[in-house]
N, C-alpha and C positions, 0 to 999 in steps of 0.2 A: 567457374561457376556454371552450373548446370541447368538451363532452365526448362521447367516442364510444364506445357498448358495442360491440364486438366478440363476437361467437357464432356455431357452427356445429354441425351432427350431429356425433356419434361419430366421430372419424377422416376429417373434412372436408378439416381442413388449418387448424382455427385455429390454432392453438398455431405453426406457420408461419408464418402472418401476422402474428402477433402478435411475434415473434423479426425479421419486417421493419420491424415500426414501431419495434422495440427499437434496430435498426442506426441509423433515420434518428431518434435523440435523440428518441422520444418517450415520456414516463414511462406504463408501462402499471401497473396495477393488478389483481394476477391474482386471482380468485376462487378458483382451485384452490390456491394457495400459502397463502392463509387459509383454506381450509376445511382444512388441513392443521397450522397454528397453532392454529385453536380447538380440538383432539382432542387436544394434547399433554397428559402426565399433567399430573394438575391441573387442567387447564381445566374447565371446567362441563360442557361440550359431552361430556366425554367420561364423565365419573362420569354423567351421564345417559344415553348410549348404554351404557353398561356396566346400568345398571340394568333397561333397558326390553331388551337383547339377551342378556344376560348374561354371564357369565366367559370364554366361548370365543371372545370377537373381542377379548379383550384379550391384549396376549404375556405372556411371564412377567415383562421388565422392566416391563411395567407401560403397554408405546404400543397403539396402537390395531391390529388385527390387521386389515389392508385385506382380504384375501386372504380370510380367513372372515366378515367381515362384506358384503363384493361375494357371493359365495356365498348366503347366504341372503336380501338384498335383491335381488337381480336377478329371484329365479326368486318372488317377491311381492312385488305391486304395492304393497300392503297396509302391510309391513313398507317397502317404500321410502320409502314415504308420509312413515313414523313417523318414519324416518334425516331424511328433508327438513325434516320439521318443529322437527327436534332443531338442526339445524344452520344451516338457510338465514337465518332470523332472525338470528343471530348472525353472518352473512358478509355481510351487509345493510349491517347497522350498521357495521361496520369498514369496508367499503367508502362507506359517508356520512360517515366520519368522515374517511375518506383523502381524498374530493375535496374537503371543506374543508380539510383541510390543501395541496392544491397550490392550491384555491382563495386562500386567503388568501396564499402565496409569490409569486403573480400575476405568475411566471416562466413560464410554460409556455402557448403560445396554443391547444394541445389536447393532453386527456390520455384513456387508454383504459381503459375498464375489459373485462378478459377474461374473457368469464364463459359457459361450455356452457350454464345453464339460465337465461341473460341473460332469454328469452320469459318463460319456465315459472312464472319466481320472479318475473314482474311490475319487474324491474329496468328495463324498455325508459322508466319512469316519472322512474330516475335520470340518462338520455341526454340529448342533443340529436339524437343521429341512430343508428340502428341496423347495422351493417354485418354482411351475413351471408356468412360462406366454406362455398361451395356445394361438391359432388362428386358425380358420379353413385351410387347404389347400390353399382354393382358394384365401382366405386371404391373407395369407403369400406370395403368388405366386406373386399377385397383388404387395405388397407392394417391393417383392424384387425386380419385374422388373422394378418399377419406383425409386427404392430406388439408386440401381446400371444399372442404364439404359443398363440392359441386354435382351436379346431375350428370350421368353420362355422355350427354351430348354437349355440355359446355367442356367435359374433360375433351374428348372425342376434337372440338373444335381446336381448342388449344396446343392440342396436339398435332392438327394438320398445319397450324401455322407454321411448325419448324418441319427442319431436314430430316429425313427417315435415318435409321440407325443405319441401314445400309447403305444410305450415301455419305454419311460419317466413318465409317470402315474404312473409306479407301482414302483417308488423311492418316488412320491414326498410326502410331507406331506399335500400342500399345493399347488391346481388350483388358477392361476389368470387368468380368461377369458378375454381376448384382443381382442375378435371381435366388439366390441361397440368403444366408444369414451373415450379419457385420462379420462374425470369422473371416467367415471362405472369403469375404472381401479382403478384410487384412491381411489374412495371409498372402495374395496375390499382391497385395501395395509392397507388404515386406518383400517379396522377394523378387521384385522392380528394383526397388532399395538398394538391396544385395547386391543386384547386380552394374545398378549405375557405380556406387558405393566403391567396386572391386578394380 
């Protein structure tokens, strides 16, 4: 079994990509969908973000408040740090735990893992092969302020908190160019495919 981390900037066009490998039957494994399980009330993940953040990133039911916690990590490097350290560890683990489990079903000849800070968090460790979805700046820029109806300068910040595309270049195995239309992307997914596939 083949495993491939899937990663891209802010508003590249992974999550697109990732919804094409979804169509051609292949099991992906999302990082954001788990980093969204370990914060549910109860979890550890979240009684410790409540502790080190305090009461105003939690709602009144008791979930985790994205909205005011994005809000004060974004605009400190600092405090991002702290959220990382709270959480990536545990999305690690669940994510090693899940490619033994398709490991062991020894149904599936590649599975993905989808993960924005695949680089960052040292995951490229848990790959065979890296695959990055590229976009130009302005691209990305565009698409994150109509995506999250934000101002330039919250997109603009958001965007410096992560790794430039060309210091993600020199992990990946594999560019997917995302400045064209869903096509030109799939066709470049397919013929990845193709070739692990062969």
């Amino acid at each position: 079994m083949k495993v491939i981390g899937l990663t891209g900037g802010i508003a590249s066009g992974k999550s697109t990509a990732s919804n094409i490998l979804k169509e051609f039957k292949i099991p992906v494994i999302d990082a954001d969908i788990i980093a969204r399980e370990i914060v549910m009330p109860g979890k550890a993940a979240l009684n410790e973000i409540k502790a080190v953040f305090g009461e105003k990133v939690i709602t009144e039911d008791g979930h985790l408040n994205r909205k005011e916690l994005g809000k004060i990590v974004f605009s400190d490097e600092e405090k991002l740090k702290k959220l990382n350290d709270i959480t990536h560890k545990r999305i690690i683990k669940e994510i090693i735990n899940r490619i033994n489990i398709y490991g062991k079903m020894n149904t599936y000849p590649v599975i993905i893992i989808d993960a924005p800070l695949l680089i960052e968090q040292h995951m490229e460790e848990l790959v065979d092969e890296v695959w990055l979805v590229t976009a130009s700046k302005a691209v990305q820029l565009n698409r994150l302020m109509n995506r999250d109806k934000i101002s330039v300068e919250d997109a603009l910040k958001r965007m410096k908190t992560q790794m430039s595309t060309e210091e993600k270049k020199k992990y990946a195995d594999v560019i997917l160019d995302n400045n064209k239309d869903i096509n030109h992307l799939k066709r470049q997914i397919e013929k990845q495919l193709k070739r692990i596939n062969s």
